[in-house]
ZATORLO-849297 format. One line per field, with one value per residue (C-alpha): z, x, y. Coordinates in Angstrom, 3 decimals. Layout:
w = Z|...
u = X|...
v = Y|...
***
This chain:
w = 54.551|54.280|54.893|58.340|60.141|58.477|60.303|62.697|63.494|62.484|65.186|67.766|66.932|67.066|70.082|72.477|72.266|71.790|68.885|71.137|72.381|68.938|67.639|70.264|70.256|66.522|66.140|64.121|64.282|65.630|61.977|60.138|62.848|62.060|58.713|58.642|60.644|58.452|55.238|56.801|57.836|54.071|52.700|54.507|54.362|50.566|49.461|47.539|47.617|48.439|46.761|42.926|44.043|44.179|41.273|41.913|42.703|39.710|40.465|37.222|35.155|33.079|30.031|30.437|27.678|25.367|25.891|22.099|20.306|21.691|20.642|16.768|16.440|18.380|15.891|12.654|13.831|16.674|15.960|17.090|20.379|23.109|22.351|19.314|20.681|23.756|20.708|19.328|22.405|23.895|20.555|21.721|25.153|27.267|30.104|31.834|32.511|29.904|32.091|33.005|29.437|28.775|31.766|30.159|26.805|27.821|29.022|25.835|23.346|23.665|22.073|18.941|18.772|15.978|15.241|16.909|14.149|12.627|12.090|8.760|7.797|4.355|2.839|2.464|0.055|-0.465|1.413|3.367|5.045|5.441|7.388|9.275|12.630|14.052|17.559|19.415|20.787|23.364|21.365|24.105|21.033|18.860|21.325|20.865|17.254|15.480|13.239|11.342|11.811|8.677|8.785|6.305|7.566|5.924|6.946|7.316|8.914|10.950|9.943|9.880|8.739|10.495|9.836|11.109|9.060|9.350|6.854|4.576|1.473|-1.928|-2.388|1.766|1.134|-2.014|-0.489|2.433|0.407|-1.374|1.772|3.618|0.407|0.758|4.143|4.054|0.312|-1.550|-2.265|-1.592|-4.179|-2.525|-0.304|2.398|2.605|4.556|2.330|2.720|-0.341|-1.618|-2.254|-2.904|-4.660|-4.501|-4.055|-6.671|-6.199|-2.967|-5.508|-4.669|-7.301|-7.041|-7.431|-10.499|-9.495|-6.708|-9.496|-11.606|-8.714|-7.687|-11.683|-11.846|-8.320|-9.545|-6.303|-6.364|-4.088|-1.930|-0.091|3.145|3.677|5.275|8.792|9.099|10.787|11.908|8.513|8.557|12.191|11.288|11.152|13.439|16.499|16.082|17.137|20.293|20.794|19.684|22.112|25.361|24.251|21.624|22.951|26.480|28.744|26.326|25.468|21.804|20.461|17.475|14.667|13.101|16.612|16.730|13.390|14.832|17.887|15.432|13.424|16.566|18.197|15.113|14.881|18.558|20.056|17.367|14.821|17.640|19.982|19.890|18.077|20.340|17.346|15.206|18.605|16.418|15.592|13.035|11.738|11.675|9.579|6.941|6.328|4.947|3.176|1.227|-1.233|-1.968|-2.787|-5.793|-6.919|-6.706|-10.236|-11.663|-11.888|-8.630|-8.814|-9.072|-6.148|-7.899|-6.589|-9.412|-7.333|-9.497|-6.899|-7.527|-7.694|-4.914|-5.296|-4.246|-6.623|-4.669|-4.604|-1.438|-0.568|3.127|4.803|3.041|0.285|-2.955|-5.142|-9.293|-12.047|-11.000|-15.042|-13.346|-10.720|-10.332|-12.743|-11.328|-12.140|-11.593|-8.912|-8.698|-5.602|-4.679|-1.356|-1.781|-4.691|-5.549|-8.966|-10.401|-14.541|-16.488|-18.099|-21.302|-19.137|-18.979|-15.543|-14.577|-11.082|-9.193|-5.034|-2.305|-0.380|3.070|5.501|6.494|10.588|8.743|8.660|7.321|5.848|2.903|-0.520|-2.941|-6.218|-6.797|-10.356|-9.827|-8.655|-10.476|-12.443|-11.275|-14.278|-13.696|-17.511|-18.111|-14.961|-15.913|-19.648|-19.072|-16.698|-19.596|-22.078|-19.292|-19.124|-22.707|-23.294|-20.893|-23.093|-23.264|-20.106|-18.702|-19.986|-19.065|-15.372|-15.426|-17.173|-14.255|-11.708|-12.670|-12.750|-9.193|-7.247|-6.372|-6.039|-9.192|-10.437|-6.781|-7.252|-10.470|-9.668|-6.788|-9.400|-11.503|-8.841|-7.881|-12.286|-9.785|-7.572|-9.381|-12.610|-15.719|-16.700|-13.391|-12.723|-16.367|-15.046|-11.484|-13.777|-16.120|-12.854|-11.371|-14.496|-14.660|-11.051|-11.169|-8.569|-9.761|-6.340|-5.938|-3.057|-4.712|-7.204|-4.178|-2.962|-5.645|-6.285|-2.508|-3.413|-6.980|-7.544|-5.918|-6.253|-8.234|-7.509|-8.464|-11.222|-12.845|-12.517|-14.690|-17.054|-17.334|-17.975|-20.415|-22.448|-22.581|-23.716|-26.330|-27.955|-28.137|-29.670|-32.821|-33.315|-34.385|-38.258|-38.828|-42.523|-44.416|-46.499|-50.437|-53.143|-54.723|-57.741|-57.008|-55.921|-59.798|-61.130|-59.708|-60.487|-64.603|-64.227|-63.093|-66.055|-68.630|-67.337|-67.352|-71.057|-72.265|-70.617|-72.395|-75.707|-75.529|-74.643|-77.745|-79.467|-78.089|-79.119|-82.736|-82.829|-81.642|-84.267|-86.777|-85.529|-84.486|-81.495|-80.915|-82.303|-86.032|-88.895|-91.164
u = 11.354|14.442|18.069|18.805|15.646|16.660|20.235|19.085|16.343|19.488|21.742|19.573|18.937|22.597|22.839|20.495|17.098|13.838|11.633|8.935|11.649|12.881|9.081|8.548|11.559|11.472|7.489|7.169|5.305|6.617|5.813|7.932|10.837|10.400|10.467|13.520|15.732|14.521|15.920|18.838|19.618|18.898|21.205|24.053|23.359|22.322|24.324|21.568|20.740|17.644|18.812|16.424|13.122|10.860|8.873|5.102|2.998|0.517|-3.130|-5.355|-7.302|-10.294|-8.351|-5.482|-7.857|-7.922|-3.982|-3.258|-5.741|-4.456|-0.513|-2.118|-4.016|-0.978|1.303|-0.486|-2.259|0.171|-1.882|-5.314|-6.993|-8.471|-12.215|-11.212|-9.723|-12.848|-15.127|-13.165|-13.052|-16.244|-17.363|-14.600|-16.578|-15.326|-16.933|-13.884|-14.145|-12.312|-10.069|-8.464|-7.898|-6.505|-3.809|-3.012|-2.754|-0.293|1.751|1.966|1.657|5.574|6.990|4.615|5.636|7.343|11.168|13.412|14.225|18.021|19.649|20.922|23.881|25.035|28.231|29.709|27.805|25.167|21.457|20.590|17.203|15.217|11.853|9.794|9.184|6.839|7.083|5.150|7.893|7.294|9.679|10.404|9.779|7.268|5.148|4.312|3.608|4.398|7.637|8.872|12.260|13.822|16.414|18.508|20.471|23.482|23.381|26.737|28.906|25.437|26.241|22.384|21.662|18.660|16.764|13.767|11.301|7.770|5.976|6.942|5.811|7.688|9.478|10.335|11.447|13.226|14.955|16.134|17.783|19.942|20.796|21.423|23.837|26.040|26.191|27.292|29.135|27.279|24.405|23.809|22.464|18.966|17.700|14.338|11.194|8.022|4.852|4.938|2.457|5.833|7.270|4.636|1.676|-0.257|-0.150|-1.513|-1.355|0.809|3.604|4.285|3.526|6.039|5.223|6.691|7.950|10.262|11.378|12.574|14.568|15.897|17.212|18.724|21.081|21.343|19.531|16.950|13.949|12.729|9.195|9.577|7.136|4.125|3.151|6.950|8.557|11.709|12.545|14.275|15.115|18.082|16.564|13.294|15.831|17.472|14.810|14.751|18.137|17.258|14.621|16.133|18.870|19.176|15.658|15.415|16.889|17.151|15.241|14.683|13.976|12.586|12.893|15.729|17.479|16.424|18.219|21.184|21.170|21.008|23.517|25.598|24.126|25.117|29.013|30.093|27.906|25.878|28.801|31.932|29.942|30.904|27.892|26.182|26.219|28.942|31.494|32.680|32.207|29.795|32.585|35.161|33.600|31.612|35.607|35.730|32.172|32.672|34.846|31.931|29.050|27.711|29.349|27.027|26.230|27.505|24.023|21.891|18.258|16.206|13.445|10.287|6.864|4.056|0.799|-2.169|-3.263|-5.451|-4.374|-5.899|-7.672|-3.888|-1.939|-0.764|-0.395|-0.156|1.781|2.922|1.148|2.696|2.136|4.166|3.313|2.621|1.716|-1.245|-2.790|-3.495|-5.522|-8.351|-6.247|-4.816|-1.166|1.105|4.012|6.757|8.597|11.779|14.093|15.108|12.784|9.019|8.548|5.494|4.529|1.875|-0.805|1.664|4.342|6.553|7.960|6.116|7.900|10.974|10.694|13.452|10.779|10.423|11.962|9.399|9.301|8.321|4.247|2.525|4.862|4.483|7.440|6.306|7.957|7.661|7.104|4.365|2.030|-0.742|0.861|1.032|-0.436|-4.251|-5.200|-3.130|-4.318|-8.106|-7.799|-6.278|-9.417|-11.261|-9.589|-10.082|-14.053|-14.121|-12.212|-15.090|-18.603|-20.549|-22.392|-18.996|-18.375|-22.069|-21.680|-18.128|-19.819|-22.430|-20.035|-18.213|-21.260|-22.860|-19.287|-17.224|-14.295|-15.189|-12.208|-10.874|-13.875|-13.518|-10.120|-11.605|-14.396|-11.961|-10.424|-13.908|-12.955|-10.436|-12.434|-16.047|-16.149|-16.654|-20.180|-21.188|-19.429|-20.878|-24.503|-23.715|-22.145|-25.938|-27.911|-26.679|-26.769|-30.560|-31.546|-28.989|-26.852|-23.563|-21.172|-18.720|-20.776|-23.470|-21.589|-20.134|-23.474|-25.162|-22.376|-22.417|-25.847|-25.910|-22.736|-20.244|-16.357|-14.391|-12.681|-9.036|-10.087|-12.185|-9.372|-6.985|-9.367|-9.872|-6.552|-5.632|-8.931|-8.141|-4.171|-5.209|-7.862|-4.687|-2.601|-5.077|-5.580|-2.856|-2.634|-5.359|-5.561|-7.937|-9.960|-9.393|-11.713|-11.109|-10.850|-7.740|-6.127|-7.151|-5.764|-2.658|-2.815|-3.335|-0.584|1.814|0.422|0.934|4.219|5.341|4.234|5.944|9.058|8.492|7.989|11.339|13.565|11.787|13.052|15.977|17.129|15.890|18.342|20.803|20.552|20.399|23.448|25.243|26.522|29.401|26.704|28.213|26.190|26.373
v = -35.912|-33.960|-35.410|-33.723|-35.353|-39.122|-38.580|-37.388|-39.927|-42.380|-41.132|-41.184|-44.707|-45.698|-43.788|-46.265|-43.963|-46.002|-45.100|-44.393|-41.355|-40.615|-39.956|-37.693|-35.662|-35.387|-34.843|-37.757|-40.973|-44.501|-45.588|-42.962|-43.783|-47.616|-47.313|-44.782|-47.421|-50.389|-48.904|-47.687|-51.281|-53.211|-50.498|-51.332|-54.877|-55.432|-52.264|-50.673|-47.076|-45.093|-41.777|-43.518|-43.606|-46.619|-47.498|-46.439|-49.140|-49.451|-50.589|-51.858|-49.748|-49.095|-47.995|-51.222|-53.495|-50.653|-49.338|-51.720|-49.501|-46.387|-46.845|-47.955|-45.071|-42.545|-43.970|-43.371|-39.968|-38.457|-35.121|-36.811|-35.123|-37.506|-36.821|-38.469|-41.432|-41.697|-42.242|-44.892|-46.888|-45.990|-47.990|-51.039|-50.614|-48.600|-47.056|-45.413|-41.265|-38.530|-37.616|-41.713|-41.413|-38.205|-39.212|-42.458|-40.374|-38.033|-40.673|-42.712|-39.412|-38.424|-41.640|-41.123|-37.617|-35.479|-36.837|-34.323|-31.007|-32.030|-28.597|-28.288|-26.211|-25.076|-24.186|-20.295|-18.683|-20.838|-19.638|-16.644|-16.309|-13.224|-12.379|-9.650|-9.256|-6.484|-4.410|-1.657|0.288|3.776|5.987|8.997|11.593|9.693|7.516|4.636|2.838|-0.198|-1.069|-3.396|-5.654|-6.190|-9.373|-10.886|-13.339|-15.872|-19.226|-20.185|-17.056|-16.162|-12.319|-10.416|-7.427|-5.274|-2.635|-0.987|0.254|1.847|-0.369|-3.983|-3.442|-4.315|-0.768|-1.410|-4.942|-4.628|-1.387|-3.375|-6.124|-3.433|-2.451|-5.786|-6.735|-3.694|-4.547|-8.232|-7.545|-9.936|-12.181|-15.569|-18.286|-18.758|-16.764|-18.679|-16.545|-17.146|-16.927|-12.974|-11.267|-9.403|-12.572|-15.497|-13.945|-17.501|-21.177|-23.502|-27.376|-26.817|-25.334|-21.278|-18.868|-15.896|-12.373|-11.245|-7.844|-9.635|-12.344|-9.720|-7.713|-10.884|-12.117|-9.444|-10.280|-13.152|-15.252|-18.084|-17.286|-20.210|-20.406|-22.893|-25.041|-23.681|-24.212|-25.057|-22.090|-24.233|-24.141|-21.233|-21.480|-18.993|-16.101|-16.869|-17.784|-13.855|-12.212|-13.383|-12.270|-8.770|-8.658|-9.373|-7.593|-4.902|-3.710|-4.696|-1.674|1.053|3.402|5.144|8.922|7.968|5.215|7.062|6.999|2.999|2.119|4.292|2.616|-0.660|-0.157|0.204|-2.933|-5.178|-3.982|-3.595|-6.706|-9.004|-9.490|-9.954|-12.122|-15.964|-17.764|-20.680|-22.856|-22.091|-21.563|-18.484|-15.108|-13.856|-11.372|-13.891|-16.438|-13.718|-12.940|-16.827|-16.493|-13.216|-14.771|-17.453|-14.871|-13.423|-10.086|-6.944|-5.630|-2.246|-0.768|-1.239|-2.190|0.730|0.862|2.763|2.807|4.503|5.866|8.424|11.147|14.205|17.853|19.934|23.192|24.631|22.790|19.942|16.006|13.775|11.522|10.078|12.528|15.413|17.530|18.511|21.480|20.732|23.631|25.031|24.446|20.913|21.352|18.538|16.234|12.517|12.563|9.552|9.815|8.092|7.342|6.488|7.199|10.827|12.138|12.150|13.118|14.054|13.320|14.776|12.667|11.877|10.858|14.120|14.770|18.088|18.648|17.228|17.883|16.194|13.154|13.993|11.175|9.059|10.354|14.240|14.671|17.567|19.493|21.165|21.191|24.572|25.530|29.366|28.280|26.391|29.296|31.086|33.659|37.361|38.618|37.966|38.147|35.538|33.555|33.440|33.516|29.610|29.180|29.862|27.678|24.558|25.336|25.678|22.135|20.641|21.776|24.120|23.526|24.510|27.923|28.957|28.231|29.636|33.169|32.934|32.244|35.612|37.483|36.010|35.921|38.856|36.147|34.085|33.283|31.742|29.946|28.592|27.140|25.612|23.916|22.316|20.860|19.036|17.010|14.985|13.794|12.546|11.248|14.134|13.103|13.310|16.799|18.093|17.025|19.207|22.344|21.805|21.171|24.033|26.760|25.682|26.266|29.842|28.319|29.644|28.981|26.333|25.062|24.331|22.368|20.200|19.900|18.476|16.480|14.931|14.011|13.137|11.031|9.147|9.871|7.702|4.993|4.076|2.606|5.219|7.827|5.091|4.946|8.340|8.996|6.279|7.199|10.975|10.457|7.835|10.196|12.521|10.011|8.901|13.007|13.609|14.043|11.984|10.058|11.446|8.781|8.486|7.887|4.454|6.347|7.582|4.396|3.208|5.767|5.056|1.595|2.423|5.138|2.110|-0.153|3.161|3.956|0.038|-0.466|2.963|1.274|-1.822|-0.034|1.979|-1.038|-2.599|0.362|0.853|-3.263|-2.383|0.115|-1.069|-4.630|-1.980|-0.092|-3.031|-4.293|-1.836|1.039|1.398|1.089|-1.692
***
């Protein structure tokens, strides 16, 4: 009943109408009426107050005997479920229903409950806290796919860094640090992680094993990497809590081109409205208290980390390598070979199999697809004769086998030589024994066409694997390394006779010192005779 009806009911009452009148004006019953004007009365003659409601009246229960057992088990397992705890005291006796017990659970569960989370704060300097989040955003240009959040954030100023990226592997992650350091112009000592691959390769008696690769980039900042505790996301509470802000309000009512215009949009976001605002905990701005922490955090080195990442791909039948959906030309001697690449930000350079950099070509950004980077010097030369007499010399390196079906290929195929190149480039993709036994299948049976090579090899072998190429390459440029200027054997003849023509030479020594002391008793000891 609201208040308007009760004073109403309450000046009608005071006012000389009967309760049978009241009730019937009001469209309430005699009972509700009575009971209205009875409490009105014992307030104002006790003074107490009906605004606290009266406690419920509590009947007996089925699960009152077994309430003792209940708090001893909530307070050593606060985790345990109720179908746990019905088996317990169905065993004591109990023959109450699930659900009188899960009611009389949930009423005691809260006081055995987890001890409220303490915030803990550190001193300028001291911790920063990093972590990914992950969004499907409709980008108007791009449509819709998923990206990373990058955040790094310092504990005691609150200043973050952010960054989206399209991917969070090492060469991301690592990149990202560089860039969050620059931005906040310095490093802190430690630095929390969730058990991310990049950063926590394993777990081994409940004690994190870090990945090497991110121990070395982070010696050489100079910060201590810290796994929190897993299944303990409050641990780090810094840099979870953030996201939440960036979601109702960097991303919430705005819409984005691309990723490139999201990270614009970003970098924005964090100067004009992330950095100035005043901090719910701290009661300050970000910007104003990173001015006090600056002082307090390790100095960026001279020399920045250098963010590589190594991948082997195969030369195409055109001369190219593959890499993030693009394509970048190589000398076209190494078609069908697996060369290494190496990656960074701006440049993908490409190395031959004994490590000399064969091509240098500008990375596309990482929004470009299918595009296409050509060096004029790494086409076929114009002079043909030159062209196929290095065809020649590849077959000839591979066997016999090799040149036959290349001499048959000229003689069956009025565009041999296209066809040829095309061959080789079949070496990168199935292992060489089992390309040698397509080249010797197919001279036998006269099928001298690059299709029928790819045919028999569809059914006849399997690619390789990553592995095989590897190995392929570490067998073939260690062969080259012992062949050079190989040691011929001796005869042991020879090593004898150097050993007497030491033992000649020594005594011949020996006998002209004796000689020479002779003389020179004879002669005297300033060399005059006696």
């Amino acid at each position: 009943m609201n208040a308007q009806t009760r004073s109403e009911v309450l000046r009608r009452w005071y006012g000389s109408q009967s309760m049978r009148r009241i009730a019937r004006d009001l469209h309430l019953s005699r009972k509700t009426v009575s009971r209205i004007v009875a409490e009105h009365q014992q307030q104002r003659t006790t003074g107490s107050t009906t605004d606290l409601p009266a406690p419920r009246r509590t009947r007996g229960s089925l699960v009152d005997l077994y309430e003792p057992v209940l708090r001893d088990y909530l307070a050593r397992y606060p985790e345990i479920s109720v179908v746990r705890l019905l088996e317990e005291i169905r065993r004591r006796g109990y023959r109450g229903s699930y659900t009188i017990l899960r009611q009389r659970v949930k009423q005691l569960r809260p006081q055995f409950g987890r001890p409220p989370v303490e915030r803990f704060e550190t001193g300028p300097g001291l911790q920063g806290q990093m972590d990914y989040a992950v969004y499907t955003l409709d980008f108007t240009q791009e449509g819709r796919r998923k990206v990373n959040l990058f955040s790094y954030v310092l504990g005691y100023s609150r200043r973050q860094y952010l960054r989206f990226t399209a991917s969070a592997d090492m060469a991301t992650t690592v990149r990202e640090h560089l860039r969050a350091f620059e931005h906040l112009g310095g490093v802190a000592a430690t630095c929390l992680y969730d058990n991310m691959k990049v950063v926590v390769a394993r777990y081994e008696d409940e004690e994190p094993i870090y990945n090497t690769r991110f121990l070395a980039f982070a010696t050489h900042y100079g910060f201590r990497p810290v796994a929190c505790r897993r299944r303990r996301p409050q641990t780090k509470g810094k840099v979870e809590r953030p996201f939440y802000y960036v979601e109702t309000n960097l991303l919430s009512g705005r819409e984005f081109r691309s990723l490139e215009h999201l990270n614009e949009v970003t970098d924005w976001w964090l100067a004009e409205v992330a950095d100035v605002r005043v901090h719910r905990q701290t009661r300050r701005r970000p910007i104003d208290m990173h001015a006090e922490e600056v002082p307090h955090l390790i100095a960026l080195p001279e020399r920045p980390y250098e963010v590589a990442e190594v991948v082997y791909r195969t030369v195409d039948a055109e001369g190219f390598v593959a890499y993030g959906q693009n394509r970048y030309s190589v000398p076209w001697q190494y078609i069908g070979q697996v060369l290494p690449l190496r990656i960074t930000d701006e440049e993908v350079t490409v190395y031959s199999p004994r490590m000399e950099a064969l091509a240098r070509h500008h990375r596309f950004g990482p929004t470009e697809r299918h595009r296409q980077s050509r060096r004029a010097e790494h086409l076929p030369p114009r002079d043909l004769k030159q062209r196929r007499e290095t065809l020649r010399r590849r077959f000839a390196q591979l066997g016999p086998v090799a040149v036959r079906f290349l001499e048959g290929l000229l003689g069956a195929q009025r565009c041999g030589w296209s066809q040829a190149q095309k061959v080789l480039a079949l070496l990168g993709i199935y292992r060489r024994e089992d390309f040698l036994a397509a080249l010797d299948r197919a001279v036998r049976y006269g099928a001298f066409s690059m299709n029928s090579v790819e045919r028999i090899l569809a059914v006849r072998a399997r690619p390789k694997t990553c592995f095989d190429r590897m190995a392929e390459e570490e067998s073939s440029h260690l062969k080259e390394l012992f062949s050079d200027d190989p040691t011929p054997p001796r005869q042991a003849t020879e090593y004898q006779q150097l050993l007497f023509e030491g033992s000649d030479q020594h005594d011949n020594t020996e006998e002209d010192t004796g000689q020479a002391e002779n003389d020179q008793e004879e002669d005297g000891p300033l060399g005059e005779s006696a």
